[in-house]
C-alpha positions as CSV (number, residue, x, y, z in Angstrom):
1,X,67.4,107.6,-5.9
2,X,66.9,109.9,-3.1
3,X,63.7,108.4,-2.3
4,X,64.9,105.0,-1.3
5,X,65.8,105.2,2.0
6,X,67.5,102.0,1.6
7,X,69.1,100.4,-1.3
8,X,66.6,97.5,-3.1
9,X,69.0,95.7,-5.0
10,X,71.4,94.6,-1.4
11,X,68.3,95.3,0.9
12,X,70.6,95.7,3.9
13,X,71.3,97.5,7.0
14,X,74.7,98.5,6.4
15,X,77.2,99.1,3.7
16,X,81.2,98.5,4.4
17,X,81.9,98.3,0.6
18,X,85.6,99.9,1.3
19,X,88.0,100.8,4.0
20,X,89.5,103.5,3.0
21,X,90.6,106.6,5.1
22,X,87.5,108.9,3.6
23,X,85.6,106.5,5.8
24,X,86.1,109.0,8.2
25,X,84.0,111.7,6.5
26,X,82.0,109.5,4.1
27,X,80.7,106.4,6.4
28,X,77.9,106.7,8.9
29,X,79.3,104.4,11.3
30,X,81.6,107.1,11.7
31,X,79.5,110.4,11.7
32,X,77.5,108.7,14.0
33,X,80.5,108.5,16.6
34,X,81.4,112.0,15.5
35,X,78.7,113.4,16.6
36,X,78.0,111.7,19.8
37,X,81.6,112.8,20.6
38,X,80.8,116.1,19.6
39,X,77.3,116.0,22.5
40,X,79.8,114.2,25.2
41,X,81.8,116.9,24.8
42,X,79.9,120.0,24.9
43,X,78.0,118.3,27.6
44,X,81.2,117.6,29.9
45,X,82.2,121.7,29.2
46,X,78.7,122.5,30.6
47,X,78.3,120.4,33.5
48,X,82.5,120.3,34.9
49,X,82.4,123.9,34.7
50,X,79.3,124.6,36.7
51,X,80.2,122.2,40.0
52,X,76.8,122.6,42.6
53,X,77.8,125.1,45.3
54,X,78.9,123.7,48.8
55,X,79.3,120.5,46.9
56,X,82.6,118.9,48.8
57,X,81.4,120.5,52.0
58,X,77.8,118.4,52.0
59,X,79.9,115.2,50.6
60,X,82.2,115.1,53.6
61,X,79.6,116.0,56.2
62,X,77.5,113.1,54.7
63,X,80.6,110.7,54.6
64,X,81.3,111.0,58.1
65,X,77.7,110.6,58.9
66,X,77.3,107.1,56.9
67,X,81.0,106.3,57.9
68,X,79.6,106.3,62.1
69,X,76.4,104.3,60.9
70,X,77.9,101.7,59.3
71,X,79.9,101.0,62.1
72,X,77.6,101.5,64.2
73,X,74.3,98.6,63.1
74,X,74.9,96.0,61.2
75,X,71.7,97.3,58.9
76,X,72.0,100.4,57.0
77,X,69.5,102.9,59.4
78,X,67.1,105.8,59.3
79,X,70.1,108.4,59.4
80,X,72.3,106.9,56.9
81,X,70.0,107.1,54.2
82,X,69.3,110.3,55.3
83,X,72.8,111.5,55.1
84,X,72.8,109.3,51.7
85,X,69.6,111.3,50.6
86,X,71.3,114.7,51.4
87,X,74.0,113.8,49.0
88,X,71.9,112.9,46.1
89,X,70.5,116.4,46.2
90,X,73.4,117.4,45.3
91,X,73.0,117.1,41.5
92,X,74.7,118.7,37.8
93,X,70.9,118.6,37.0
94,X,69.8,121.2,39.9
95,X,72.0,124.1,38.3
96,X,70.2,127.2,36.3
97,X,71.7,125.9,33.1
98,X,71.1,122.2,33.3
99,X,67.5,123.6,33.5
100,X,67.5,125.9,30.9
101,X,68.9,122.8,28.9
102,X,66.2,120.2,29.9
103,X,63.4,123.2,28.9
104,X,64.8,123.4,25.5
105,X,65.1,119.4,25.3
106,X,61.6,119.2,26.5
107,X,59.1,116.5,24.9
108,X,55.4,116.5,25.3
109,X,54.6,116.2,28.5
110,X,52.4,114.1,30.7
111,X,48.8,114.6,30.6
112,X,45.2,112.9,32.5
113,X,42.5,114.1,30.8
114,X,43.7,117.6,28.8
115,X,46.3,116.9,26.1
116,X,47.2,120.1,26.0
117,X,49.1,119.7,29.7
118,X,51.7,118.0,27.1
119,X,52.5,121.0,25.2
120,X,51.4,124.1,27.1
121,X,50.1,125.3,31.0
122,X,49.0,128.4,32.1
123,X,49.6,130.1,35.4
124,X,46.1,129.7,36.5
125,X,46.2,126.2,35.4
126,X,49.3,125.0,36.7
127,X,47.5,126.8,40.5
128,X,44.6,124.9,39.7
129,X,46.4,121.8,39.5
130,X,48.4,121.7,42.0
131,X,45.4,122.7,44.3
132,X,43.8,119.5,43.0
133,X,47.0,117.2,44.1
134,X,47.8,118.6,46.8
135,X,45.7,116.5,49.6
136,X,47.1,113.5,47.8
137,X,50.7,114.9,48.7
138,X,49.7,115.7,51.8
139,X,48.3,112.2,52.9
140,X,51.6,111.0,51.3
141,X,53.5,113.4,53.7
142,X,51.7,112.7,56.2
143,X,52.5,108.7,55.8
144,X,56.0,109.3,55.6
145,X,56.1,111.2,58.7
146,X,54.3,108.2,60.4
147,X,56.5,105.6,58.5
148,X,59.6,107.2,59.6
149,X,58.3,107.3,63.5
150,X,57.8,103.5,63.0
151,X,61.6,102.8,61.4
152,X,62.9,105.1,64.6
153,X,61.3,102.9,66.9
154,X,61.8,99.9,65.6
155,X,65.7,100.8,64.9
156,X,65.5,102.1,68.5
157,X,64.5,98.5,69.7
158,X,67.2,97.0,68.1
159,X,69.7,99.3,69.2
160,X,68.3,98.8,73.2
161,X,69.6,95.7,72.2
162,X,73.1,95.9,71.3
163,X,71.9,95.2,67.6
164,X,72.7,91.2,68.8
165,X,68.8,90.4,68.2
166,X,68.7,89.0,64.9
167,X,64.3,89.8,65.1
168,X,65.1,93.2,65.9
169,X,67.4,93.7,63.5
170,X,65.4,92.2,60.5
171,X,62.3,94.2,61.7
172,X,64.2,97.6,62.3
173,X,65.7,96.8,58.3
174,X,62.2,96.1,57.1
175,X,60.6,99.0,58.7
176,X,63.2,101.6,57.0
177,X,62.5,99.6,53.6
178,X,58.8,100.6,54.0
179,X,59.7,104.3,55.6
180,X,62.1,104.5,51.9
181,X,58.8,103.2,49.7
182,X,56.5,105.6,50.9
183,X,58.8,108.6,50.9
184,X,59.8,107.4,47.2
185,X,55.9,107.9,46.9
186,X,56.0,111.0,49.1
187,X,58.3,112.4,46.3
188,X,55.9,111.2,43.1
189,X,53.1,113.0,45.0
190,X,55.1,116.3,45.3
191,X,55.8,116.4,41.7
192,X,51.8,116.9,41.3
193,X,52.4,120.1,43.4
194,X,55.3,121.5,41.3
195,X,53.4,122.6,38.4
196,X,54.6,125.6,36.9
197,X,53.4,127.5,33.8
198,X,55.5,126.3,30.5
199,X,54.9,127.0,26.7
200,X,57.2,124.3,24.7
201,X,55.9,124.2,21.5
202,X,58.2,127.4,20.5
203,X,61.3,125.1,22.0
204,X,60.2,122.2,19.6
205,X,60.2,123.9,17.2
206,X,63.3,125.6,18.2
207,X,64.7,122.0,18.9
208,X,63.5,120.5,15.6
209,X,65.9,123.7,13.5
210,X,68.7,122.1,15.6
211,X,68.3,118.5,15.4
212,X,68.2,118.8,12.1
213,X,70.9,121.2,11.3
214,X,73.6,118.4,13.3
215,X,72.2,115.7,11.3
216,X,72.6,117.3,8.1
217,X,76.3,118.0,8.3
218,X,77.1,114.2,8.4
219,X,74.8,114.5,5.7
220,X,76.5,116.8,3.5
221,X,79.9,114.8,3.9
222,X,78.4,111.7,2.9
223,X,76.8,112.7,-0.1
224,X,73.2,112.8,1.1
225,X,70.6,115.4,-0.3
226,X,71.0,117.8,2.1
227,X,68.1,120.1,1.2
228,X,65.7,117.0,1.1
229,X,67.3,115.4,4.1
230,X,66.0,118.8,6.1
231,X,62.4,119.1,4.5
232,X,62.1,115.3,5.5
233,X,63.3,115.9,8.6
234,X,60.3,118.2,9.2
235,X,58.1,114.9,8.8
236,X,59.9,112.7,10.9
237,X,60.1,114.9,13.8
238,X,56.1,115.6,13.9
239,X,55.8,112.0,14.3
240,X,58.3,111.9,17.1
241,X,56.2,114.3,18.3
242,X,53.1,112.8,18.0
243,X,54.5,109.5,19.7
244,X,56.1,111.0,22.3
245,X,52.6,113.2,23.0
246,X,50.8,110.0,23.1
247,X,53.0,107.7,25.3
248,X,52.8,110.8,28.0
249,X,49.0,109.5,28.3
250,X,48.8,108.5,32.1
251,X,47.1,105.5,31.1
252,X,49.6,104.9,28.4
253,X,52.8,105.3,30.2
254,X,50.9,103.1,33.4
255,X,51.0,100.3,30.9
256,X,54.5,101.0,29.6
257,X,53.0,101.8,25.9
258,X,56.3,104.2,25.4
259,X,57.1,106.5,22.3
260,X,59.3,103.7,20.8
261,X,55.9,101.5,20.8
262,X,53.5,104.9,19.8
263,X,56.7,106.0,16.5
264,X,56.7,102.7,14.7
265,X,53.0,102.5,15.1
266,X,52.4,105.6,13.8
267,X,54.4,105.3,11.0
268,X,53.3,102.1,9.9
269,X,50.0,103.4,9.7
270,X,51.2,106.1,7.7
271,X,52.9,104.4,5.5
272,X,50.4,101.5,4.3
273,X,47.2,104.0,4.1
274,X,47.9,106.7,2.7
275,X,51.9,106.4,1.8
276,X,55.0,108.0,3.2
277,X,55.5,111.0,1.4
278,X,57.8,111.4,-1.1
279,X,59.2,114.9,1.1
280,X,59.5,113.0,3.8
281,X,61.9,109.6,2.7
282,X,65.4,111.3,2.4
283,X,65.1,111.5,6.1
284,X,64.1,107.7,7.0
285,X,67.7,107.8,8.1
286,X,67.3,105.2,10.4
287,X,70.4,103.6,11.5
288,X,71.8,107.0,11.3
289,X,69.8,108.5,14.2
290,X,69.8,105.0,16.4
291,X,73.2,104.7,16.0
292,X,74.2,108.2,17.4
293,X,72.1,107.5,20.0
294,X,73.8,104.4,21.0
295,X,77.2,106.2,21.3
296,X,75.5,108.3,23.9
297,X,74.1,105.4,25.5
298,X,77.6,103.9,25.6
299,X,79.1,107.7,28.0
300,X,76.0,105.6,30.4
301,X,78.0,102.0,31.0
302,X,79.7,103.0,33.8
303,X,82.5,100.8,35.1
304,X,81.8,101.8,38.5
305,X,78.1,100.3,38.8
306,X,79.1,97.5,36.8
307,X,81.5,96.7,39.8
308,X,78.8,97.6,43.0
309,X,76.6,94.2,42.0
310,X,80.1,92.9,41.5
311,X,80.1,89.2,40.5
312,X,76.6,88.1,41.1
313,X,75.7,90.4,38.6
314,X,78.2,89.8,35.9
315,X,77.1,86.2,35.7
316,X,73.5,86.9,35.4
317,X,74.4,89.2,32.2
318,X,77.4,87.7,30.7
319,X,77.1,84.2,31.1
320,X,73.2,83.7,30.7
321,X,73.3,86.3,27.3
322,X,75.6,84.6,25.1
323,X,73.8,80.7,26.5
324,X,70.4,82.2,25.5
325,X,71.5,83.8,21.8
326,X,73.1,80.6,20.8
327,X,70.9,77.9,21.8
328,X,68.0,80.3,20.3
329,X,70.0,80.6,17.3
330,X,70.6,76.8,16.9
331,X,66.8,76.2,17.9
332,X,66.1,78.7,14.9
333,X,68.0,77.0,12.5
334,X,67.5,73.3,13.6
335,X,64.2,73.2,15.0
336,X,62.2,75.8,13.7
337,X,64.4,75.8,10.4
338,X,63.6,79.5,9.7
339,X,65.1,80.2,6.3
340,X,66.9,83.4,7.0
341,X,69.8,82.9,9.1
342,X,69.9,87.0,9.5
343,X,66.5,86.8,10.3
344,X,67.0,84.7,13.3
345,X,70.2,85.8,14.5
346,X,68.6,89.4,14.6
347,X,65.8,88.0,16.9
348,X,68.3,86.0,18.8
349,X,70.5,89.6,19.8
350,X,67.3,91.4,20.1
351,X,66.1,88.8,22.6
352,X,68.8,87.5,24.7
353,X,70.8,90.8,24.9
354,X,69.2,94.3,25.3
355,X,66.6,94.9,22.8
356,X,66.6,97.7,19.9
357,X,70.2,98.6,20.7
358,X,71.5,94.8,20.0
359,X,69.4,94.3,17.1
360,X,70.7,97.4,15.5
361,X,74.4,96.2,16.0
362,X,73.9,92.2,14.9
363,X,71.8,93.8,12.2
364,X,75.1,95.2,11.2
365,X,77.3,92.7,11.8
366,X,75.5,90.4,10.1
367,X,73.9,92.7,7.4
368,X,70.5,92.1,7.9
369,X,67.5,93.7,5.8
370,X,66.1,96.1,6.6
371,X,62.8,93.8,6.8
372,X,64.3,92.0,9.1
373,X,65.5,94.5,11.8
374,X,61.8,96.1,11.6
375,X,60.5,92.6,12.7
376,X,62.7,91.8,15.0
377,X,62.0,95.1,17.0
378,X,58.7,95.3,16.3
379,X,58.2,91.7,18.6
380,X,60.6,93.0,21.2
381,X,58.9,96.3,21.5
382,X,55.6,93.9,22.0
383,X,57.0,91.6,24.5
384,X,58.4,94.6,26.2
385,X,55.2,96.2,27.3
386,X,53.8,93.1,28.4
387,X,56.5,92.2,30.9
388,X,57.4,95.1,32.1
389,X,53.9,94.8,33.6
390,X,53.6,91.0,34.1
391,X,56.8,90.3,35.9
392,X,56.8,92.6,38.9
393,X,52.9,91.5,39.4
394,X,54.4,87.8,39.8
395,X,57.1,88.5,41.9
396,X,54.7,90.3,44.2
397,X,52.5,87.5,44.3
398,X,54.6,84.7,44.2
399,X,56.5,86.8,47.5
400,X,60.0,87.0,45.3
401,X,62.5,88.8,47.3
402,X,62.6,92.0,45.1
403,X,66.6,91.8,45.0
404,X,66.1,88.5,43.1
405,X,63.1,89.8,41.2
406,X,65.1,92.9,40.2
407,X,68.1,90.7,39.0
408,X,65.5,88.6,37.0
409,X,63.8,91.4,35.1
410,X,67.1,93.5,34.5
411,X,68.9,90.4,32.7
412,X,65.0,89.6,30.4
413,X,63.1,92.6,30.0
414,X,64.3,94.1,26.7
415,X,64.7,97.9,27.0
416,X,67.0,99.9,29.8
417,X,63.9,102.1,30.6
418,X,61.5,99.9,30.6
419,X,63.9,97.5,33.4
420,X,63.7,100.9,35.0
421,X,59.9,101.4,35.4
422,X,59.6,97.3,36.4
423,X,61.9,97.8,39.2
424,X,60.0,101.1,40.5
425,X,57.0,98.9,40.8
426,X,58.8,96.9,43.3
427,X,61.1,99.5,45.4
428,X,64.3,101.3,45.2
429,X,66.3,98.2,46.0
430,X,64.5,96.3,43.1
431,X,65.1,99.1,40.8
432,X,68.9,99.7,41.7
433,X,69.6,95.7,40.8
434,X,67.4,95.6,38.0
435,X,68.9,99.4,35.7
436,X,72.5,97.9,37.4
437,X,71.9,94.3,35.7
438,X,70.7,95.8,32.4
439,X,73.4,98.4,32.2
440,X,76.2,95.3,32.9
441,X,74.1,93.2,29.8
442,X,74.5,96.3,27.7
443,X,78.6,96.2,27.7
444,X,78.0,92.6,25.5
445,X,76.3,94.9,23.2
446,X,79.9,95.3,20.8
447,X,81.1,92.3,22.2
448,X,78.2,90.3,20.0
449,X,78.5,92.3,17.3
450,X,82.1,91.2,17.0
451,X,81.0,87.7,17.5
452,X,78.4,87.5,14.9
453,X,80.9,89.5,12.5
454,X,83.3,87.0,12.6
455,X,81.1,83.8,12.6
456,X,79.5,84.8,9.8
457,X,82.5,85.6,7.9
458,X,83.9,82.4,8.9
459,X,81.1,79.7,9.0
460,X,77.6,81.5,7.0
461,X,79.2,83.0,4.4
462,X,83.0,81.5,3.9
463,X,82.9,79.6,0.6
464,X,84.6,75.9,1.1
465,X,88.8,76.0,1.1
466,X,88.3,79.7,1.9
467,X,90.4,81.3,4.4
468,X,88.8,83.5,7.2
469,X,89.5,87.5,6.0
470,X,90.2,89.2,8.8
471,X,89.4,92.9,6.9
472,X,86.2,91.5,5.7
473,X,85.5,91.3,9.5
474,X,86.5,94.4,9.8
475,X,84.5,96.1,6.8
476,X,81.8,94.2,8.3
477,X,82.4,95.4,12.2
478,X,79.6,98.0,13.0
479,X,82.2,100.8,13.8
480,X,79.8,102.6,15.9
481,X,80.3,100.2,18.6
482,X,83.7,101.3,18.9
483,X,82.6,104.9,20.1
484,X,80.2,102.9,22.1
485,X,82.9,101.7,23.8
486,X,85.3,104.4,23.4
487,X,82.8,106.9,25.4
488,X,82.1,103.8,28.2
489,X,85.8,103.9,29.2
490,X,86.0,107.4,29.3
491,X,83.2,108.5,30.7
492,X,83.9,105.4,33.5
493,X,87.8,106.6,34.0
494,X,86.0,110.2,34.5
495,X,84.0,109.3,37.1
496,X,86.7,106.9,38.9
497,X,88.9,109.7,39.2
498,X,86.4,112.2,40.4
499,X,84.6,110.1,42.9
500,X,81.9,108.0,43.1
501,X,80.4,111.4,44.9
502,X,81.5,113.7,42.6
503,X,81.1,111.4,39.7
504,X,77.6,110.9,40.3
505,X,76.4,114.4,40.4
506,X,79.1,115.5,37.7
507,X,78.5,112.6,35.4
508,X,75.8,111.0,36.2
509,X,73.5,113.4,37.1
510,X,75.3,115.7,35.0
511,X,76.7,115.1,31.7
512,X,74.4,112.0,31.0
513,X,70.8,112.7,32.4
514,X,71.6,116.4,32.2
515,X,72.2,116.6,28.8
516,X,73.2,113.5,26.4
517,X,70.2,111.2,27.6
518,X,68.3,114.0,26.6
519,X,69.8,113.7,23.5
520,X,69.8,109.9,22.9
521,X,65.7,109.8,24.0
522,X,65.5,112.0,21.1
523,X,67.6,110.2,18.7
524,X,66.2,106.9,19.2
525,X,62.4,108.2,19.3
526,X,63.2,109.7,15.5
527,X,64.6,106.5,14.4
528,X,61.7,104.4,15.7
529,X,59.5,106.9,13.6
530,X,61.6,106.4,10.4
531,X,61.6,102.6,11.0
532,X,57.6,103.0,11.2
533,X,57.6,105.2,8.1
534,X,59.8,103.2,5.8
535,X,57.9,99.5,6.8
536,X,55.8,98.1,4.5
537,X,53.3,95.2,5.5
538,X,53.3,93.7,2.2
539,X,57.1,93.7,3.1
540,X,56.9,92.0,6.3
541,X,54.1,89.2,5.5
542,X,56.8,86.6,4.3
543,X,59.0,86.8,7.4
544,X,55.7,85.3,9.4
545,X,55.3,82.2,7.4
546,X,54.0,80.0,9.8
547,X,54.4,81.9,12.7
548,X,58.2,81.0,13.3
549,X,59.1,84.4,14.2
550,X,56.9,84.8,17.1
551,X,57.3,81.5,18.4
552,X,61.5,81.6,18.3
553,X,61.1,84.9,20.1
554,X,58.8,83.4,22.8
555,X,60.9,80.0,23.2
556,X,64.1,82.0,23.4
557,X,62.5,84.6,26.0
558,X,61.1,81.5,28.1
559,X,64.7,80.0,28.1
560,X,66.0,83.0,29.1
561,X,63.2,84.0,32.1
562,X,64.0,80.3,34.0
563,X,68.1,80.7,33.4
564,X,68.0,84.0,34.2
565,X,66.1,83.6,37.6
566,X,67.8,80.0,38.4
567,X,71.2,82.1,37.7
568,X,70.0,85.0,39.6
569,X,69.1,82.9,42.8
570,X,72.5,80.7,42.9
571,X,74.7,83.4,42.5
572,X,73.0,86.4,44.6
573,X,71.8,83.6,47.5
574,X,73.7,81.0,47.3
575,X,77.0,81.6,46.1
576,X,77.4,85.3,47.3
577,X,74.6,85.4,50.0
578,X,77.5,89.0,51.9
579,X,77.1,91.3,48.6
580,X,73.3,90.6,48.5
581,X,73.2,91.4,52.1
582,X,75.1,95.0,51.6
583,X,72.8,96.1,48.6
């Protein structure tokens, strides 16, 4: 028995078989919100108690610097941002022990042409390094310096001008946009000179003992073999390893190929040459891992950013989403008559919502095999890569206004980071909309997984004359979402009452990228592996009768790339033309 990772006879993602208060202990729903509570928390001890130095001092000094700027143009100028810029140096992240935490967390590293830059540096080669990079960074320096002269004169002109000439105005605004792009490419350049000597394959290792030791107490308590679940482990973790050393190829990350992509990959092709081990499958704990993660990922809504895009924003993400999953579940089942209805509601979630992270919760809801889920990913993973590369080359040539374009790739493109890296291709603007949209879309996460839960316990699988059983919703509820939520309305009442200064380098750049992203990269990386390790092809071949699969996917995805954009433009143009201008 220990070496099915998942049972055969009921093939499915989740089992809510009781509701009784062991739950608590025995269930992995709630380990997995356990534990994430258990990182929030540690993380929160860290960070609150280690505030930067000078940290209120540089806040006000900044505040009445943008406060005078803002009254003074009617464009935000050079020495705003500046005085913005000053403040988000002010970081949890900067402090000696938010380092010493990111050195342990450390994953294989970028690397050109030597793949042991991932893993290991030495002095000389770190100096020999950033000798080679360092007339790139100065060029890059030296284009800032010029680009800023330019935004200074051109905001200079406007200003001669009372700031009443509208031409003025827009070329003064478009100047500092292009002063901002090529100091964000100023500070990419520097990083090439910041090499330092760094050894982490004794952390990995150390990290691996960890990671493994925090998973197996949810282990224990739910009646897993613990002593197999930690040999196993070993497995699953080298292939983490492996993915996440070959998505830090340069070439590989240009392209967007990530360790999500690299972990399934790899353990598919593990598993139908040669076979999974038998040592390895008590640790294939798949929704286990992904679903501690996404408790972490919930601490990263954030109330406060879901209210800076404000209502353009909201209906981009909550009123395209749920449009898109139903029509591409009706398409599915009356068009395309796939013959799974999990099948297709999986893709549906996957598609219209926010990727992995949806799948795994309608997977849930809806209890899904495990087949099924794999499938569903595997195409979004796919689809990812492609537009996160695609879409910001046709809003560039097409001459999109990178606001809109932003908005249109955070509410289609699949995966939060991969919405990040598509809106860096653009500018900072682009980016801001684009993670803001995403994050918003991400909320509707539990939100469908209580709406699939319920419709198919009322319509799919509700036997004629049968009442609706409102604890059969609940058994079949993903619980996890509720510490998915539970950890968004903290973590957003947190940072309300701290600040939106203090909030962002206590929380944000604290607590979340400081430490419990960390975490959650790592937990979703291990169960992409497991996933990879536990797929058969032979498995999979059925789902892909005639395609239907791929081409729901891609008809969903189209529907959801004009409705999104057409959305997009009415609402941040059209209907709210003042909030697009402030952004």
């Amino acid at each position: 028995m220990a070496e099915q990772v998942i049972p055969k006879t009921e093939d499915v993602v989740v089992d809510n078989a009781s509701g009784s208060l062991s739950d608590l202990w025995k269930k992995e729903d709630y380990w997995a919100i356990w534990l994430g509570f258990v990182i929030l928390i540690v993380g929160s001890i860290i960070f609150f108690n280690n505030k930067p130095a000078d940290m209120d001092e540089v806040f006000t000094k900044s505040n009445a610097i943008m406060e005078t700027e803002a009254a003074r143009a009617p464009f935000k100028t050079v020495q705003w941002y500046e005085a913005l810029q000053t403040k988000e140096k002010i970081k949890g992240t900067s402090s000696p022990i938010a380092k010493t935490v990111h050195n342990f967390m450390s994953h294989p590293g970028k690397w050109k042409s030597d793949p042991m830059d991932s893993l290991y540096m030495s002095a000389e080669r770190a100096e020999a390094l950033n000798a080679q990079n360092t007339p790139k960074y100065e060029q890059t320096k030296a284009a800032t310096k010029e680009a800023k002269a330019a935004a200074l004169t051109a905001q200079s002109a406007a200003e001669s001008a009372g700031f009443k000439d509208a031409t003025l105005n827009d070329t003064a605004s478009n100047a500092i946009d292009n002063w901002l792009k090529v100091k964000s490419a100023e500070s990419k350049a520097k990083k090439g000179v910041s090499n330092k000597p760094y050894n982490h394959i004794p952390t990995l290792i150390g990290l691996m003992i960890v990671l493994a030791l925090f998973f197996s107490i949810g282990a224990y308590f739910m009646g897993k073999p613990v002593g197999g679940f930690l040999v196993g482990f070993v497995g699953v973790f080298a292939v983490s390893i492996l993915a996440y050393f070959l998505a830090g190829q340069s070439t590989m990350a240009h392209y967007g190929i990530g360790n999500a992509a690299w972990a399934i990959a790899i353990g598919m092709l593990i598993a139908n040459t040669i076979g999974t081990p038998k040592w390895i499958k008590p640790a294939l704990e798949v929704e286990y891992f992904i679903k501690t993660g996404l408790v972490l990922l919930g601490a990263e809504v954030l109330f406060n950013k879901v209210i800076a895009i404000g209502v353009p924003g909201i209906f981009v993400a909550w009123v395209v989403t749920p449009i898109v999953l139903i029509s591409t579940f009706i398409f599915g089942q009356k068009v395309l008559k796939i013959p799974s209805k999990t099948l297709n509601m999986v893709i549906s979630a996957d598609m219209s919502v926010c990727g992995t992270s949806a799948a795994i919760a309608t997977a849930a809801a809806c209890r899904a095999k495990k087949e099924e889920l794999t499938l569903s990913i595997g195409l979004s993973l796919v689809f990812t890569a492609i537009m996160m590369i695609v879409m910001p080359a046709i809003i560039k040539a097409t001459g999109m206004p990178y606001i809109l374009g932003g908005a249109w790739m955070g509410g289609t493109i699949d995966a939060t980071g991969a919405v990040a890296a598509a809106g860096a291709f653009l500018s900072e603007k682009a980016l801001y909309v684009a993670a803001t949209i995403k994050m918003i879309q991400n909320v509707l996460i539990g939100v469908t997984a209580f709406g699939v839960a319920v419709y198919w316990c009322a319509k799919v699988e509700c036997q004629e004359g049968q009442k609706v059983s409102w604890m059969e919703i609940w058994y079949r509820f993903p619980k996890f979402v509720l510490g998915f939520l539970t950890a968004s309305v903290i973590f957003s009442l947190i940072y309300s009452s701290l600040g939106s200064d203090a909030g962002f380098s206590l929380v944000d750049h604290g607590v979340l990228r400081g430490f419990s992203r960390l975490f959650r990269g790592w937990f979703f990386c291990l169960a992409f592996a497991a996933i990879g390790l536990a797929t058969n092809f032979r498995e999979l071949k059925k789902y892909f009768t005639g395609g239907k699969p791929l081409i729901l996917y891609m008809c969903g995805q189209s529907l959801n790339l004009i409705l999104t954009l057409t959305m997009a433009y009415i609402m941040f143009y059209l209907v709210f033309p003042d909030i697009t201008a402030k952004i």
